[in-house]
N, C-alpha and C positions, 0 to 999 in steps of 0.2 A: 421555579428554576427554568422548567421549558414554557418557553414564554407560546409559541406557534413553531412549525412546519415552514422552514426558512425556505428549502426549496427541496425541489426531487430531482435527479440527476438518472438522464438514461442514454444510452445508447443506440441508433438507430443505423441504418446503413447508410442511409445517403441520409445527406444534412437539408441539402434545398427541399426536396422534396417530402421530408418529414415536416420543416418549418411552414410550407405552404397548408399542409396537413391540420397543425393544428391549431394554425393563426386562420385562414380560412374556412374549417371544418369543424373545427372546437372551439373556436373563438378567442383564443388565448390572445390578446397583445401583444406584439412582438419588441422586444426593449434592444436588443443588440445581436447582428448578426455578421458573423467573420469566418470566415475560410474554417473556422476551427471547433468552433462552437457557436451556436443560438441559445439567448437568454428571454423566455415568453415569461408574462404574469396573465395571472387569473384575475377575470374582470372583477369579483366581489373583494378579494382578498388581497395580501402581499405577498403569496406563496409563489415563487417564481417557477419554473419548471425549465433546465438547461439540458439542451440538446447537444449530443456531440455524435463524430465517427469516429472518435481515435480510441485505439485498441488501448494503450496505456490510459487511459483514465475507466471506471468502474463502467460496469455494465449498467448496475443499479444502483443509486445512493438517496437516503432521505437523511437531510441537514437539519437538527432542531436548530432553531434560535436560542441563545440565551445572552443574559447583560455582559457578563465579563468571563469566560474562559480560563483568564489568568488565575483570578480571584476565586472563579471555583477551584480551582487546583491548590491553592495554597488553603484553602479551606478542606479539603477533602475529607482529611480524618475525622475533624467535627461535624460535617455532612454523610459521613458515611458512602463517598461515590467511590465508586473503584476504575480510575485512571485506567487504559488500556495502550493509550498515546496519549506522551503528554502534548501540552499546547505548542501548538507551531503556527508563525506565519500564513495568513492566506490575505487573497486579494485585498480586504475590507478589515480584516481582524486578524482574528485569531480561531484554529479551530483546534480538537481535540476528541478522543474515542472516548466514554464510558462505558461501563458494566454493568448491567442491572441482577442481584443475586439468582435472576431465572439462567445467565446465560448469554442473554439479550445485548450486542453491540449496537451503540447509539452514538452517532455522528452528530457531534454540538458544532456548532459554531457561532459568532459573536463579529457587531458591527464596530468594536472601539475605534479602527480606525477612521470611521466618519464622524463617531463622536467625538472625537479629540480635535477633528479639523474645522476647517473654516465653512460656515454655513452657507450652506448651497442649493438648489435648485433639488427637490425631495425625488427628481427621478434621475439628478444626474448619477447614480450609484450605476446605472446600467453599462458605463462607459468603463466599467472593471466586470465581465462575467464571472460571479464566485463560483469556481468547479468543488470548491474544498480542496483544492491541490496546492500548493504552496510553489511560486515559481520556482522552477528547475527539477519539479518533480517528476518520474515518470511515472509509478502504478502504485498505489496502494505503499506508499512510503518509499520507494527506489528513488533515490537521489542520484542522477546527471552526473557526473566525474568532473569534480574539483581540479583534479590535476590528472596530465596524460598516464599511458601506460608508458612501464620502463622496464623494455622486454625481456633485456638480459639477466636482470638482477629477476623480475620474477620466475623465469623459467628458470635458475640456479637453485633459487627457494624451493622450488615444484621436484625440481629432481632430487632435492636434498630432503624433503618428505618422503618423497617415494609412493604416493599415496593417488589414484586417480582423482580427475575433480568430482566427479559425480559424489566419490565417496569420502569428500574433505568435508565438508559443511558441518560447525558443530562437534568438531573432535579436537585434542590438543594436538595433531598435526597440524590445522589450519592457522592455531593461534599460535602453532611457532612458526609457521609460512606468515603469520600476518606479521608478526615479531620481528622477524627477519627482512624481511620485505621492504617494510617500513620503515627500517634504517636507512635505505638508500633515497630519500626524500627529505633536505634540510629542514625544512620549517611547517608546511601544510602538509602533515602525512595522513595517508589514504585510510579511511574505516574498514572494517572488515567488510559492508556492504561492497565498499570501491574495488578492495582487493577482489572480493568474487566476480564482481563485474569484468574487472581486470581479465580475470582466469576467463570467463566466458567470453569476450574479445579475442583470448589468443586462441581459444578450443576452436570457435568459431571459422579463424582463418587458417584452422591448420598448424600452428605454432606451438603448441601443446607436445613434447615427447610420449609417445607410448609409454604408461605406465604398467600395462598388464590386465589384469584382474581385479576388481574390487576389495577389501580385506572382509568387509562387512556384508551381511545379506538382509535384506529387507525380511521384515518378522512374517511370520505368518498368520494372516487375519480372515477372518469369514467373512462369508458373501455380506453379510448387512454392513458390517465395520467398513470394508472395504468401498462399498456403498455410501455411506455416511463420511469417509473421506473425500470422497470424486465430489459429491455434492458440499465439501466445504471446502474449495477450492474454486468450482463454480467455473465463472468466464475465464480466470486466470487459469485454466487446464495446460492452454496452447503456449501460458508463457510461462511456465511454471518455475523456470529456470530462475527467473529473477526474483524467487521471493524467498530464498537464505536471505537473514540480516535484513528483515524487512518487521515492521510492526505487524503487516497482516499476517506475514507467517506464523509469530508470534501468536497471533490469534487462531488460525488453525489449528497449533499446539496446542492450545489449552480446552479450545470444544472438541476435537478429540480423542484428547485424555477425558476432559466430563463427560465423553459418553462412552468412553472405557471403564470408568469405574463407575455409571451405571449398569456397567454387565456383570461386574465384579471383577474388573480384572485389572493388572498393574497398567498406572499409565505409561506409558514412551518417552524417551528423549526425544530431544527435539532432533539429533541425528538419525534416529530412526524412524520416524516420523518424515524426516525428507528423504529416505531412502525409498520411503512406500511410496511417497508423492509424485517423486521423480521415475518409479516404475509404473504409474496408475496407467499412462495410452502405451505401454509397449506389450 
């Protein structure tokens, strides 16, 4: 199934002078280099190594290869893998998260799109660098805004909750804010991802009514829990805002629930679980 170590994805500060680094210092090949990212291969192998500075793509990522993505997916059950993200779009293919019963998140992805296309030159691939991010994506699953915000009608929804945003995410306030919302859009109406985005656009500039007080409070956890949340959250601490209605949040929930009920205790919703998240730097 994993066929090799398609590539490894890191973040660096400065791009030039990382790529100079490890194309002349480590010896890597340098395959494509743009304002935005650097794509190197290793001299023995095909394991490419892509270099970036931008905050919205991961700090760390390692991409297995495998044949087809789709196809594992639709095979699942009789393979036994446990889906985390299903298949989506990227540069070349398709990629997708698995599970492995330890815990263990594994980042696949798949070249079908060059197999299905017209045969070419075996290095032109480099002229698409695979980040594993599907265009229009921002971090870790945050999809770009389909369509603008529409102020009035959100902020009528927000005071018609009553509910602060910090403390919507995950409660049946939001999904009647989303409900509501999203009537006022004909035809492409907004995800709940978009909606939160929405809310954080208008928090952002001020636009937002005073709502008060939170209803809810973050649980109270000990120093290791609390611990074991920060470090599964990681590089995305600083943006943490944007990961309600994301698959990696989705992921957060569930290793720290599995390491909740390693201690024996109930696991969390996923509203209270971003309540903790969203207080961990204050």
């Amino acid at each position: 199934m994993l066929r090799r170590v398609d590539r490894i994805v890191l973040r660096v500060p400065s791009l030039p002078s990382a790529v100079t680094y490890y194309r002349d210092v480590l010896g890597l090949r340098l395959l494509k280099h743009d304002n935005r990212l650097a794509s190197l291969r290793m001299n023995d192998a095909d394991t490419e190594l892509v270099l970036h500075a931008d905050p919205d793509l991961p700090a760390e990522a390692v991409y297995y290869l495998v044949d087809d993505v789709r196809a594992l997916f639709e095979k699942r059950a009789a393979l036994k893998v446990q889906f985390v993200q299903q298949p989506t779009a990227a540069a070349r293919g398709y990629r997708a998260a698995i599970k492995d019963p330890f815990g263990n998140v594994m980042l696949i992805v798949d070249r079908t799109a060059e197999t299905n296309a017209t045969p070419h030159d075996p290095n032109a691939s480099s002229v698409h660098i695979e980040d594993g991010k599907p265009a229009g994506m921002l971090f870790s699953g945050m999809k770009s805004d389909r369509i603008g915000v529409r102020k009035p009608e959100l902020v009528k929804a927000y005071q018609a909750v009553g509910r602060t945003a910090d403390d919507l995410p995950y409660t049946p306030d939001f999904e009647r804010l989303h409900a509501t919302y999203a009537t006022a859009f004909a035809e492409t109406r907004p995800s709940k991802q978009e909606v939160w985005r929405h809310l954080l656009n208008l928090r952002k500039a001020g636009e937002l009514p005073k709502l008060g007080e939170a209803r809810s409070k973050p649980p109270p956890i000990d120093p290791d829990a609390r611990a074991r949340l920060r470090e599964l959250v990681g590089q995305e601490m600083g943006k943490r805002d944007r990961l309600p209605y994301t698959d990696r949040f989705d992921h957060i929930v569930d290793a720290f629930n599995d390491y909740h009920k390693s201690h024996r205790k109930r696991p969390l919703s996923p509203h209270l679980v971003w309540r903790l998240v969203a207080t961990l730097a204050k």
